[in-house]
ZAVO-73690 format. One record per residue (C-alpha): x, y, z; residue in one letter. Coordinates in Angstrom, 3 decimals. Each point is the difference from the previous one (the first is absolute). Last residue first. Example, Ala and Ser with C-alpha at 12.3 -4.5 7.8 and 13.67 -1.06 7.14 Angstrom:
BEGIN
         x         y         z  type
    13.670    -1.060     7.140     S
    -1.370    -3.440     0.660     A
//
This chain:
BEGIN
         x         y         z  type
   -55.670    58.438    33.159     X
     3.127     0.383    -2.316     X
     2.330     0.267     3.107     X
    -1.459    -3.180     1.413     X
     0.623    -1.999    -3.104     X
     3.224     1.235     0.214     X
     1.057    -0.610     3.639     X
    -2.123    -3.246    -0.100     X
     2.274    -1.449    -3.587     X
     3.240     1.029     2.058     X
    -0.646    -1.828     3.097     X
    -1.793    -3.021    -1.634     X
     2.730     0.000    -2.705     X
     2.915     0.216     2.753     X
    -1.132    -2.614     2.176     X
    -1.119    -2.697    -3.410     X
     3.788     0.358    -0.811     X
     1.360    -0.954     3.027     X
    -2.326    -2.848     0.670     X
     0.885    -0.998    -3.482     X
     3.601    -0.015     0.350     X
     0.051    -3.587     1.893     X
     1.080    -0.396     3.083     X
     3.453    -1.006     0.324     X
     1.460    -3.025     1.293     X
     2.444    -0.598     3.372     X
     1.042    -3.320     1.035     X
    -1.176    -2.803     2.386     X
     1.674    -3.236     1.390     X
    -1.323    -3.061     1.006     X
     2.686    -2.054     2.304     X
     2.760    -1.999    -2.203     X
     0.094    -3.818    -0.493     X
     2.740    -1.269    -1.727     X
    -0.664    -3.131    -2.123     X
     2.721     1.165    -2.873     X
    -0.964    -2.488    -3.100     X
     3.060    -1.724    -1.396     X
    -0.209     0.601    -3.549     X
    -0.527    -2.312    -2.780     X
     1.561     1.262    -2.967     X
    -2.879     1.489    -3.104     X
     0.241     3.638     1.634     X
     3.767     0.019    -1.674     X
    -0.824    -1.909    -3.359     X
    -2.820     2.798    -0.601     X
     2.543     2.665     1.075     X
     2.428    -0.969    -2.234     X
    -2.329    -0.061    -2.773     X
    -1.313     3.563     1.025     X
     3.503     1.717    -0.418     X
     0.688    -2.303    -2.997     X
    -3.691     1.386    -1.475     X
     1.203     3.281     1.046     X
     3.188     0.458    -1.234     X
    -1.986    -1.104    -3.702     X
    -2.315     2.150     0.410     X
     2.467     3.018     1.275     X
     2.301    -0.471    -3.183     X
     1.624     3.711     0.639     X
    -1.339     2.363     3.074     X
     2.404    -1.339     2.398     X
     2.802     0.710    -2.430     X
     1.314    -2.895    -0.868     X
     3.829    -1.866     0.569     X
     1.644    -1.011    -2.749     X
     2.648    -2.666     0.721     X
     3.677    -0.581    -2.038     X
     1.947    -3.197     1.153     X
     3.620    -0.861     0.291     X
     2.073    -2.982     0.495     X
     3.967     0.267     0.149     X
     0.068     0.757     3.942     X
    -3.253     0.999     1.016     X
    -1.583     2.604    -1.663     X
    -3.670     1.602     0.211     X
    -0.694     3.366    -2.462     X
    -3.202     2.007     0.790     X
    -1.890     1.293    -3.116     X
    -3.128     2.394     1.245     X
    -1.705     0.769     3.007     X
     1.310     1.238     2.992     X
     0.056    -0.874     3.788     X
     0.788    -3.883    -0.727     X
     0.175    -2.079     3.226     X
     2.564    -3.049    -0.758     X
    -0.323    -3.498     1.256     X
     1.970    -2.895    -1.093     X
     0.396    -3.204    -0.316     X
     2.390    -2.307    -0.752     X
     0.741    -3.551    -1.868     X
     3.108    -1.903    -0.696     X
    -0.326    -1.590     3.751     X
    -3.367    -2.039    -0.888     X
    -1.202    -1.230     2.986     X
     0.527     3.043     2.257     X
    -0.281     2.644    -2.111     X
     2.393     2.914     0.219     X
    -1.278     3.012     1.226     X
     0.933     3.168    -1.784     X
     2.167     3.172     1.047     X
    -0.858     2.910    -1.691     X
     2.488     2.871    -1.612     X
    -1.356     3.271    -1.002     X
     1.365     2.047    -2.795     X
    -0.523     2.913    -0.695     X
    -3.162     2.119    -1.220     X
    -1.066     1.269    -3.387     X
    -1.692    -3.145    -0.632     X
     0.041    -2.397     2.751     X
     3.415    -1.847     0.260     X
    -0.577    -3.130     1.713     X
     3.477    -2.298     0.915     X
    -0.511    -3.438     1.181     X
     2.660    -1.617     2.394     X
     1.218    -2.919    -1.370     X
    -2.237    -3.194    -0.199     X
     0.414    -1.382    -3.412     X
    -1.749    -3.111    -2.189     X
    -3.250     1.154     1.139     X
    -1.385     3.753     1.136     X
    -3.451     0.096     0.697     X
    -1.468     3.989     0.733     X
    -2.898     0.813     1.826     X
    -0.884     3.624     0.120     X
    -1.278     2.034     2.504     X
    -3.042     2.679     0.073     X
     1.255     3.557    -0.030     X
     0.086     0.289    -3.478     X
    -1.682    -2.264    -2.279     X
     0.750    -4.106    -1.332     X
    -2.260    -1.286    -2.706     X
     0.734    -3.702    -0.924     X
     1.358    -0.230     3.840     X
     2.604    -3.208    -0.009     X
     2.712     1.662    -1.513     X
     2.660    -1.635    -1.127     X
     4.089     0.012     0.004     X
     1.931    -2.395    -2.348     X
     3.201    -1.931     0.072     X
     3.088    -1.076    -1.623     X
    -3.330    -0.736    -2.686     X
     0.304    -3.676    -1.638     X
    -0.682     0.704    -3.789     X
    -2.958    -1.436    -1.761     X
     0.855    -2.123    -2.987     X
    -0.809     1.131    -3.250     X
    -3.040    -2.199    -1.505     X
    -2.600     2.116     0.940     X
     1.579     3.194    -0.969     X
     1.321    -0.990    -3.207     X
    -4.181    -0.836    -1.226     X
    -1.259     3.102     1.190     X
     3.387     2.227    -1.137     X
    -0.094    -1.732    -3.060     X
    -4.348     0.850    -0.488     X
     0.625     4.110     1.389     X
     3.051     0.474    -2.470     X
    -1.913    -1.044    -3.185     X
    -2.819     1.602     1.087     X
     1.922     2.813     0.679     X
     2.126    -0.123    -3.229     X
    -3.352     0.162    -2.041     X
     1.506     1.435    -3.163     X
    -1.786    -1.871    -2.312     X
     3.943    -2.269    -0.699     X
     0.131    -0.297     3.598     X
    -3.378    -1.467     0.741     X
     0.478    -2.273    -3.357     X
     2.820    -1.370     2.463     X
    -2.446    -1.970     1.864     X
     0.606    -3.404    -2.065     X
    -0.209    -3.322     1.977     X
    -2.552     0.716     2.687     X
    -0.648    -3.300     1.835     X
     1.537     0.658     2.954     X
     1.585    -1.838     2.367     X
     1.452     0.873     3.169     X
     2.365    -2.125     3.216     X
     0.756     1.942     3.110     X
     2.564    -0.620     2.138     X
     0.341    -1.222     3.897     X
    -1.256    -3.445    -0.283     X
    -2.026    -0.064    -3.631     X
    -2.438     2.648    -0.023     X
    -1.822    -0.438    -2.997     X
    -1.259     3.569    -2.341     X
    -2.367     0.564    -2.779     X
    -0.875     1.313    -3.437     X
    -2.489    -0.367    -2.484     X
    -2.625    -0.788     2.703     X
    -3.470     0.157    -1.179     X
    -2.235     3.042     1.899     X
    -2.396     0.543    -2.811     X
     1.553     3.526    -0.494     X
     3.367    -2.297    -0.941     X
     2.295    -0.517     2.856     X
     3.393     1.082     1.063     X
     1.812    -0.945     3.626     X
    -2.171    -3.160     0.655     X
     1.482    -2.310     3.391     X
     0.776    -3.610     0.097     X
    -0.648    -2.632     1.860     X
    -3.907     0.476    -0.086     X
    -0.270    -1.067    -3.530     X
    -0.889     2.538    -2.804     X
     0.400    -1.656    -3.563     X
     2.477     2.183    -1.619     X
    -1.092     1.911    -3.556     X
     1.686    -1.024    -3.358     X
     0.590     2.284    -3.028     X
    -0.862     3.348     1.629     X
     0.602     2.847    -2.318     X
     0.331     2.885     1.676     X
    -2.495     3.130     1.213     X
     1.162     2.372     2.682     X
    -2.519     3.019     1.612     X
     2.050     2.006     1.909     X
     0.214     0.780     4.063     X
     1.241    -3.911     0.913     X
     0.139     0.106     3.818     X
    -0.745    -3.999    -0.101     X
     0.108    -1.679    -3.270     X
    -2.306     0.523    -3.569     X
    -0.334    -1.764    -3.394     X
    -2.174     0.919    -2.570     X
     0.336    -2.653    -2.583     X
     2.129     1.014    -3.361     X
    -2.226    -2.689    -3.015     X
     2.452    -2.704    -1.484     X
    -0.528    -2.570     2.903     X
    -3.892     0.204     0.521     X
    -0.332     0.587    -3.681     X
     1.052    -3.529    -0.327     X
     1.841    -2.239     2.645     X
     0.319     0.322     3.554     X
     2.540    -1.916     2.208     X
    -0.758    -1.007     3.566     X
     3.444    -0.345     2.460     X
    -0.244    -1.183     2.595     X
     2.519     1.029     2.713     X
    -0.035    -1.131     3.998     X
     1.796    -3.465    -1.695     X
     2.977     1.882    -1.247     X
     1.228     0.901     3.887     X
     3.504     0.083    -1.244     X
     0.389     0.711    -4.121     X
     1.830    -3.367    -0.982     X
    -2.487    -1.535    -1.857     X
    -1.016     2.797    -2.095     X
    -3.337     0.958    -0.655     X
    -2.129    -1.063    -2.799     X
    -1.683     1.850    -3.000     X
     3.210     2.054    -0.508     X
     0.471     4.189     0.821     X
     0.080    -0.424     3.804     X
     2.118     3.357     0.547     X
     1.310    -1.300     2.838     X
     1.219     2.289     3.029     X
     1.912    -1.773     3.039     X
     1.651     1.225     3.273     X
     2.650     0.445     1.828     X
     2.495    -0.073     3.284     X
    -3.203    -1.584     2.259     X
     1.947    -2.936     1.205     X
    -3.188    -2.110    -2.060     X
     0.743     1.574    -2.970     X
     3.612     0.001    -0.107     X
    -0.215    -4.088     0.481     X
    -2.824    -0.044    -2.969     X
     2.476     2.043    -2.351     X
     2.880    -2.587     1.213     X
    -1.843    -2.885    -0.776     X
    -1.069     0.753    -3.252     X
     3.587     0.971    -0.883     X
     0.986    -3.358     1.326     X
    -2.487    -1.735    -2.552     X
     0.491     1.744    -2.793     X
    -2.245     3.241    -0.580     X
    -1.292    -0.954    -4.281     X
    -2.985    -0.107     1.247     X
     0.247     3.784     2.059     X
     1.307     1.505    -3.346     X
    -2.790    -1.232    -2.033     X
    -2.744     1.548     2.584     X
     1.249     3.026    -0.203     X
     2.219     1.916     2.852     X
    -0.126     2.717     2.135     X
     2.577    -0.744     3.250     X
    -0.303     2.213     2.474     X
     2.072     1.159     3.030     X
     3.380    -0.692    -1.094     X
     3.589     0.105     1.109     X
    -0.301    -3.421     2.125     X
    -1.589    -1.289    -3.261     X
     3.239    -0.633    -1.548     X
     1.883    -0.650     2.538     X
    -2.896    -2.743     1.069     X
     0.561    -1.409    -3.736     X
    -1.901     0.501    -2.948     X
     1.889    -0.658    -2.828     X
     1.746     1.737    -2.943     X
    -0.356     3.552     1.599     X
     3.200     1.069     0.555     X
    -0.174     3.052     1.254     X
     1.021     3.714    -1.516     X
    -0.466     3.244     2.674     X
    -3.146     1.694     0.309     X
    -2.471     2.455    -1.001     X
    -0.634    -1.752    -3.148     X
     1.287    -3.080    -0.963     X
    -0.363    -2.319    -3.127     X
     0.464    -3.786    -0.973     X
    -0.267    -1.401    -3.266     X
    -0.331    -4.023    -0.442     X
     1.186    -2.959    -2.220     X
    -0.691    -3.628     0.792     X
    -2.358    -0.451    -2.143     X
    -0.885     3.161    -1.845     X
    -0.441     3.667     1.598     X
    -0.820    -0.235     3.258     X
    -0.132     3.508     1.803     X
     1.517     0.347     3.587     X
    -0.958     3.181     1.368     X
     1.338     2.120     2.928     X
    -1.984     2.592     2.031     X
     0.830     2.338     2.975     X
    -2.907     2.079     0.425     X
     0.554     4.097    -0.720     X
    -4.012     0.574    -1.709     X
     1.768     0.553    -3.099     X
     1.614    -3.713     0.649     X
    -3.301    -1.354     0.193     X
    -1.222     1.248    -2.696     X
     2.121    -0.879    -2.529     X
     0.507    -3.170     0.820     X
    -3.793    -0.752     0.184     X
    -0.232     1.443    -3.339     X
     2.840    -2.401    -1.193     X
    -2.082    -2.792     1.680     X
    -3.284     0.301    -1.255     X
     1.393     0.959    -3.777     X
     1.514    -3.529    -0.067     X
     3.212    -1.563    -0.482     X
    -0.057    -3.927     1.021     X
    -0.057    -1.878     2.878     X
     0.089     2.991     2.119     X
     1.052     0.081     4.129     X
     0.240     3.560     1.126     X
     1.724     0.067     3.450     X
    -1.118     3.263     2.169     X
     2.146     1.607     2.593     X
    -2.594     2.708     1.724     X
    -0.023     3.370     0.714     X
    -2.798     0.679     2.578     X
    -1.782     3.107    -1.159     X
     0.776     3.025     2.649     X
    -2.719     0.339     2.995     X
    -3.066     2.121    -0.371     X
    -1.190     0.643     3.822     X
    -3.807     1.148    -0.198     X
    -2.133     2.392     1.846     X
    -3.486     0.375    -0.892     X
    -0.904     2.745     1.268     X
    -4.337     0.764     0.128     X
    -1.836     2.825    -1.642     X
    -4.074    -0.204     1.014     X
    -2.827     2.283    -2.007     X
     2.306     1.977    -2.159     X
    -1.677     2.761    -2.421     X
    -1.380    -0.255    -3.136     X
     2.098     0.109    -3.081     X
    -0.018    -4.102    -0.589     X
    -3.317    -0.325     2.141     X
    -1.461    -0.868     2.682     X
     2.952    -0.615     1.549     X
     2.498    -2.511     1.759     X
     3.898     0.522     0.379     X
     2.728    -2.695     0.396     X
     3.626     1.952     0.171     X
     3.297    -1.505    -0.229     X
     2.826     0.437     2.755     X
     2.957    -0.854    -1.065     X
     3.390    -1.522     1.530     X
     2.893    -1.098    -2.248     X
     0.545    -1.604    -3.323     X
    -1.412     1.952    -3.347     X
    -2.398    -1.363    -2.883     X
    -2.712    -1.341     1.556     X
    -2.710    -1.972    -1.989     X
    -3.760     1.203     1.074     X
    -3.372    -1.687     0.425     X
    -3.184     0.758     1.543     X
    -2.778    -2.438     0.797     X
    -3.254     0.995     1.648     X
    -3.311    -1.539     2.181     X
    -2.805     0.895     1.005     X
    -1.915     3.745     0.292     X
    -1.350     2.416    -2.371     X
    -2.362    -1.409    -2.153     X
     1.999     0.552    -3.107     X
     3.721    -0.380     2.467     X
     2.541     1.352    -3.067     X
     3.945    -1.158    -0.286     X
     2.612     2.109    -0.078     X
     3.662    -0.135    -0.776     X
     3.154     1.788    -0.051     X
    -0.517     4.048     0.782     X
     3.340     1.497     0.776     X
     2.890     0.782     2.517     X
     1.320    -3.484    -0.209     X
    -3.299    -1.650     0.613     X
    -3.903     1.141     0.614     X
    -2.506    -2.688    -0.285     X
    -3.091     1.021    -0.558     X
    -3.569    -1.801     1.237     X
    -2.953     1.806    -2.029     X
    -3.683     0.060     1.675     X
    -2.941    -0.581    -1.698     X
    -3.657     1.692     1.498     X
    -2.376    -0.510     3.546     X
     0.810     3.217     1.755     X
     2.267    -1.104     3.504     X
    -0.603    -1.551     2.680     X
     1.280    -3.547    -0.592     X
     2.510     0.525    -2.367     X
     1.853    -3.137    -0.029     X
     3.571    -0.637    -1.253     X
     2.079    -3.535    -0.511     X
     3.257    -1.316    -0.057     X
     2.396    -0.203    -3.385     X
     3.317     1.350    -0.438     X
     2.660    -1.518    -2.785     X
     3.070     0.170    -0.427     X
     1.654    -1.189    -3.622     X
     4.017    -0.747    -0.210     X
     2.197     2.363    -0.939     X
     1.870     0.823     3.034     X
    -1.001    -2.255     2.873     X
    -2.778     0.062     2.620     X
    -0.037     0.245     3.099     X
    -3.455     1.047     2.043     X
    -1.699    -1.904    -2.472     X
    -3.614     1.187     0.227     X
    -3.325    -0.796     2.044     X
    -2.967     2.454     0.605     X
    -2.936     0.148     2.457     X
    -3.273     1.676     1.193     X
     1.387     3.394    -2.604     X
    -2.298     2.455     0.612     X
    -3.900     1.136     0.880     X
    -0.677    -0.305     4.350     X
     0.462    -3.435     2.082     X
    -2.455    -0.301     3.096     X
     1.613     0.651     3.232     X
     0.224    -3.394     2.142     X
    -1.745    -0.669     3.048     X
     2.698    -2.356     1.806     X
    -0.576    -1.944     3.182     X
     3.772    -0.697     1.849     X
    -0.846    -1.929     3.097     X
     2.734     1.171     2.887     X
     2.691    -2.907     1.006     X
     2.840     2.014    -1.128     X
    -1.006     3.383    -1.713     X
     3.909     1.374    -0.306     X
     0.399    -3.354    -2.819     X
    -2.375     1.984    -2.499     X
     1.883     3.200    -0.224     X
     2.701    -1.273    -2.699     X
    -3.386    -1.013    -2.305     X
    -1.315     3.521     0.120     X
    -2.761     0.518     1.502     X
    -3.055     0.575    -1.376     X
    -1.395     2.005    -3.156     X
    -3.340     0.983     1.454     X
    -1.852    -1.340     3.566     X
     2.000    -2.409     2.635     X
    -1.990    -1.870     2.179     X
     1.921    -0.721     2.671     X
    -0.584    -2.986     2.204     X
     1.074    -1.574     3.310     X
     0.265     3.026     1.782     X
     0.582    -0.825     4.291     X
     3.235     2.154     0.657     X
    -1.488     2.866    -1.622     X
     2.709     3.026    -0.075     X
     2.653    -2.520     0.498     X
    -1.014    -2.391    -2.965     X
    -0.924     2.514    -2.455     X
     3.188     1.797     0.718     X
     1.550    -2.486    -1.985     X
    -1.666     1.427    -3.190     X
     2.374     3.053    -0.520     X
    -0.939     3.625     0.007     X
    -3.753    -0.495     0.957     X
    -1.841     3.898    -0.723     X
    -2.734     1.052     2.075     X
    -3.376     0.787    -2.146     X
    -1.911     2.916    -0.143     X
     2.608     3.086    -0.681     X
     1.801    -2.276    -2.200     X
     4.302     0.413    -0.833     X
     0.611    -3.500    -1.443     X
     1.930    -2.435     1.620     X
    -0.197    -3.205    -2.109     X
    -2.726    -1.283     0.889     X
    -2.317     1.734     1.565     X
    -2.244    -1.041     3.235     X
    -2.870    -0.899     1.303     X
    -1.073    -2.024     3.405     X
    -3.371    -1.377     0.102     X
    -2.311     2.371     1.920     X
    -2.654     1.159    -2.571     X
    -0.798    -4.235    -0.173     X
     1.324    -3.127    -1.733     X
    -3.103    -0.209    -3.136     X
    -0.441     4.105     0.177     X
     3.345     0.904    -0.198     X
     0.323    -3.086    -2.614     X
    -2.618     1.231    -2.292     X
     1.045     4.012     0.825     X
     3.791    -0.980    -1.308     X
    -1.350    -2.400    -3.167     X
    -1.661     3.627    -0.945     X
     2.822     1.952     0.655     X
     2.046    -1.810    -2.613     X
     3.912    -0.391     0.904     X
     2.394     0.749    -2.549     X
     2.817     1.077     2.030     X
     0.067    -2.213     3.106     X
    -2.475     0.023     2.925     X
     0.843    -2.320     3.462     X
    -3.334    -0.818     1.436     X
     0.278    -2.400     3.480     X
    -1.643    -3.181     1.679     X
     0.748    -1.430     3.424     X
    -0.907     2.797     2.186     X
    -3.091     1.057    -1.107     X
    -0.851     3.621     1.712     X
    -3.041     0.981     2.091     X
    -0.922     3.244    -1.048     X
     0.406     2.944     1.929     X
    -1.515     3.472    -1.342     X
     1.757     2.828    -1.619     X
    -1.146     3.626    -1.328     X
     0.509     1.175    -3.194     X
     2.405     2.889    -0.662     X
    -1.128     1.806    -3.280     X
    -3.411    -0.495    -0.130     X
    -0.338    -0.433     3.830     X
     1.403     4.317    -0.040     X
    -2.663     0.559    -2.969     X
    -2.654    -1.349     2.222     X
     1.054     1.804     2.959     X
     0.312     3.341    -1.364     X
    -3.843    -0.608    -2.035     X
    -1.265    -1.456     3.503     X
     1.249     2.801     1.633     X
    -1.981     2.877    -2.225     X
    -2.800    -2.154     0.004     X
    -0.148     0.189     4.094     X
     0.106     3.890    -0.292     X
    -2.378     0.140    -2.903     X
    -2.516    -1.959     1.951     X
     1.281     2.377     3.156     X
    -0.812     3.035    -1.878     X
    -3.577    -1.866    -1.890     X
    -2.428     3.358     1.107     X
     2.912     2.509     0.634     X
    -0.273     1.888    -3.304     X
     2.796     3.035     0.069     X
     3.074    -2.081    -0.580     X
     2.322    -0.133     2.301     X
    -0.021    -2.869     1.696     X
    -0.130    -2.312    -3.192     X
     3.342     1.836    -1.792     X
     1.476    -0.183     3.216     X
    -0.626    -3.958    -0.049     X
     0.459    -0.292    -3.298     X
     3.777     1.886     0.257     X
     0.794    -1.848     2.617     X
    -0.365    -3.502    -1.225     X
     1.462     0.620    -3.598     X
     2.822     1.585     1.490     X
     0.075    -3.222     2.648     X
    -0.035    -2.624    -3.011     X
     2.399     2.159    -2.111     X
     2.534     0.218     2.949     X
    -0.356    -3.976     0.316     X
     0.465    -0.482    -3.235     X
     3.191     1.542    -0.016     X
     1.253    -0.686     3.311     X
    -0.510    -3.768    -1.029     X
     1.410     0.087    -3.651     X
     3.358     1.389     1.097     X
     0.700    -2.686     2.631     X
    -1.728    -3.101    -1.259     X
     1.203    -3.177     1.738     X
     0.960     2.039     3.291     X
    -3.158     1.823     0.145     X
    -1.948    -3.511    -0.006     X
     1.726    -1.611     1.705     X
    -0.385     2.773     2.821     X
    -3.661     0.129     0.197     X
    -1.814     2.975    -0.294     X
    -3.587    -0.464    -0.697     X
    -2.481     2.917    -0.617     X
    -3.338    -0.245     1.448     X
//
């Protein structure tokens, strides 16, 4: 018996009439095909096969439905990702009845789609969990549950980058480095090369033997603005790509800086410094001592100063002050006083080039130092030294090394992980020694980038940070289109301005915090990926937003994070009480299937008899 049921037509309009004209064909033509032919012995046997092999291929295609009673207080929601298997495990732990649906909206001829998770609560006024199956929701969706039980059954992770970190904003010149980690789980057992693309060209690589952990590429920009670099992973260096991921970066302009050179006497140290610096476009001055009483002073990049004595004038202009360790003993009392008062205000900081057995007296915060001297080969031999980001192998000769104490912090250090050089916050400034006394053999072999990559380590830490007008954030590490994006705003609260790319500008009003009134938020829905610019007033921001297809482990561990944290709350438990309800589930195919063959297999095993 053929059944024509409305839904059913409606849902599938083409497909319907179709099969159903094949089904009766198929029906007819047996059954005329049976009553004609000449041998009448099995007629009605072939008559009655004849509509089981229509009817079976009809319940094939359009099972039939039976009532089931249905939970009420426990639904499906399916996500991309989902494994069938942990769907038939919990279909058959909760029941054929629990309510299923898809996540987002999907077109699916089986399952009905759920366009936005608060009609979870109005469809089934008494569900107190969901168990949701694949990727999950995303962390903006969570707060539409309310009180509802979030269970997650996550999708297990496929071959590709689980995580990687970088500097979204770096400077010109000064080493980047990338480093995360890749698995490939699933695929051939073999090495895999990790490349870092740059700059239109191939920069670095590093080779996975087994496969999988972790990497470590490293590049040194050479142009401000946006980029996007490129992290691949393959087999092989000509095979081809098994992942690509962006890496998008900001590279900001080298800070210029106003640097006072402090020398006792003339040395190749400082002139090189000099040099250098003042290629690079700092500001620098020198003041040389000749003979008692007797000095040479020299500027680059700036206008003549008196630089007799340290005085707050003095160091009002300057952001670091390099010195030896004679020039800092022979600091009179008031000059002492004023170098320590611009260090604590924040307006500089200190280098020493500790090149005596003791430290000075009047270097501020001397007592986080200790100095250890070596003697012998140890002293006269060029250590390996190394510092964060540092891309080259660097060797110097280290004549003292700095006992580690938990006040201050290691910059450089020998592959045995002795400080030669480290850093003392001292109020708002930052005080650095190192123990490095003659790094201009780098120049003189030609290693400028050493060279460049150790100053700009050591001037760095001891320049004092400057106080942003104000700044703009992100709070999502991997924003996408069409999900929204978080955006802090402190020290202004104008109205921000987003200009997607290729698009015009949008302004958003933010939300100014409550407690703190120099901070804002703001929300923004992206509907394209790539650079966005945010301004407000004098502060501006650059964001990359991904494709959804770019970084997807590491979106989804957030994703699932947030989820974790979410079904961790306490949740007031709904206690409505709703009257059993039933719903509609589909026989299964088989029956179907085992109709036609028995109709089919008698009409021609019967023919052949």
């Amino acid at each position: 018996m053929l059944l024509l049921t409305p839904s059913v037509s409606a849902t599938y309009p083409l497909v319907f009439w179709l099969v159903l004209g094949l089904c009766l064909l198929l029906t007819v033509g047996l059954i005329r095909a049976a009553w004609r032919r000449p041998d009448t012995r099995w007629r009605y046997g072939r008559l009655l096969a004849g509509l089981l092999a229509g009817a079976g291929l009809w319940l094939l295609a359009f099972p039939p439905t039976h009532h089931v009673p249905r939970a009420t207080n426990e639904a499906l929601v399916l996500t991309d990702g989902y494994s069938p298997d942990t769907l038939r495990h919990l279909l058959r732990q909760l029941g054929p009845g629990t309510a299923l649906w898809r996540y987002p909206a999907t077109a699916s001829p089986d399952t009905p789609a759920l366009t936005n998770l608060a009609v979870l609560r109005h469809q089934v006024p008494a569900l107190r969990q969901v168990h949701v199956l694949g990727q999950g929701l995303p962390a903006a969706d969570l707060p539409d549950l309310g009180t509802i039980q979030l269970i997650t059954h996550g999708a297990k992770p496929g071959a590709g980058f689980r995580h990687a970190t970088w500097a979204r904003r770096p400077e010109v010149g000064q080493p980047w480095v990338a480093e995360g980690w890749f698995d490939n789980i699933g695929l051939p057992a073999g090495p895999v090369w990790v490349r870092l693309r740059a700059a239109g060209a191939l920069r670095d690589s590093v080779q996975l033997p087994t496969g999988k952990g972790s990497f470590r590429v490293s590049f040194r920009p050479k142009t401000p603005g946006q980029a996007v670099y490129e992290l691949d992973a393959r087999p092989s260096a000509q095979a081809s790509q098994l992942q690509t991921e962006p890496l998008p970066v900001e590279i900001l302009p080298s800070r210029p800086l106003r640097v006072l050179l402090l020398a006792a006497t003339p040395s190749f140290e400082f002139r090189f410094l000099k040099n250098y610096l003042a290629k690079q476009g700092h500001a620098v001055s020198l003041r040389t001592g000749l003979s008692r009483g007797l000095t040479q002073t020299e500027f680059l990049n700036q206008k003549a100063a008196d630089l007799t004595r340290l005085n707050a004038s003095l160091l009002s202009h300057t952001d670091v002050v390099v010195a030896d360790a004679a020039s800092v003993s022979a600091l009179s009392g008031a000059e002492a006083g004023a170098l320590r008062a611009a260090l604590q205000e924040g307006q500089a900081g200190v280098l020493l080039l500790a090149d005596s057995p003791t430290l000075p007296r009047a270097l501020p915060a001397r007592s986080a130092f200790a100095l250890e001297m070596r003697f012998g080969a140890a002293a006269q031999q060029p250590q390996v030294v190394r510092w964060a980001g540092a891309t080259d192998r660097a060797t110097a000769l280290v004549p003292a090394l700095l006992r580690s104490t938990s006040a201050a912090k290691s910059l450089v250090t020998t592959t045995q992980n002795q400080a030669v050089a480290a850093a003392r916050r001292v109020g708002q400034g930052q005080v650095v020694v190192t123990t490095l006394t003659e790094t201009f053999p780098w120049m003189l072999q030609g290693n400028a980038t050493t060279y460049g990559a150790y100053w700009s380590q050591l001037l760095s830490a001891a320049a004092p940070t400057l106080s942003p007008t104000g700044t703009i954030t992100a709070e999502q590490a991997w924003p996408r289109p069409n999900a929204p994006l978080t955006l802090r705003l402190s020290g202004t609260t104008q109205a921000l301005v987003v200009t997607p790319p290729g698009g015009q500008p949008v302004r958003v009003a933010p939300h100014q915090d409550v407690h703190i009134p120099d901070w804002a938020t703001a929300t923004y829905w992206p509907t394209t990926s790539g650079w966005h610019r945010f301004s407000s007033g004098a502060a501006t921001s650059w964001v990359y937003v991904y494709s959804p297809t770019q970084w997807m482990t590491p979106h989804l561990q957030t994703q699932q994070a947030a989820a974790a944290a979410w079904a961790a709350q306490p949740t007031q438990v709904s206690n409505a009480v709703l009257p059993a309800s039933t719903t509609s589930v589909p026989w299964s195919r088989w029956w179907g299937f085992v109709l036609f063959l028995l109709g089919a297999g008698f009409l021609w095993l019967e023919e052949k008899l």
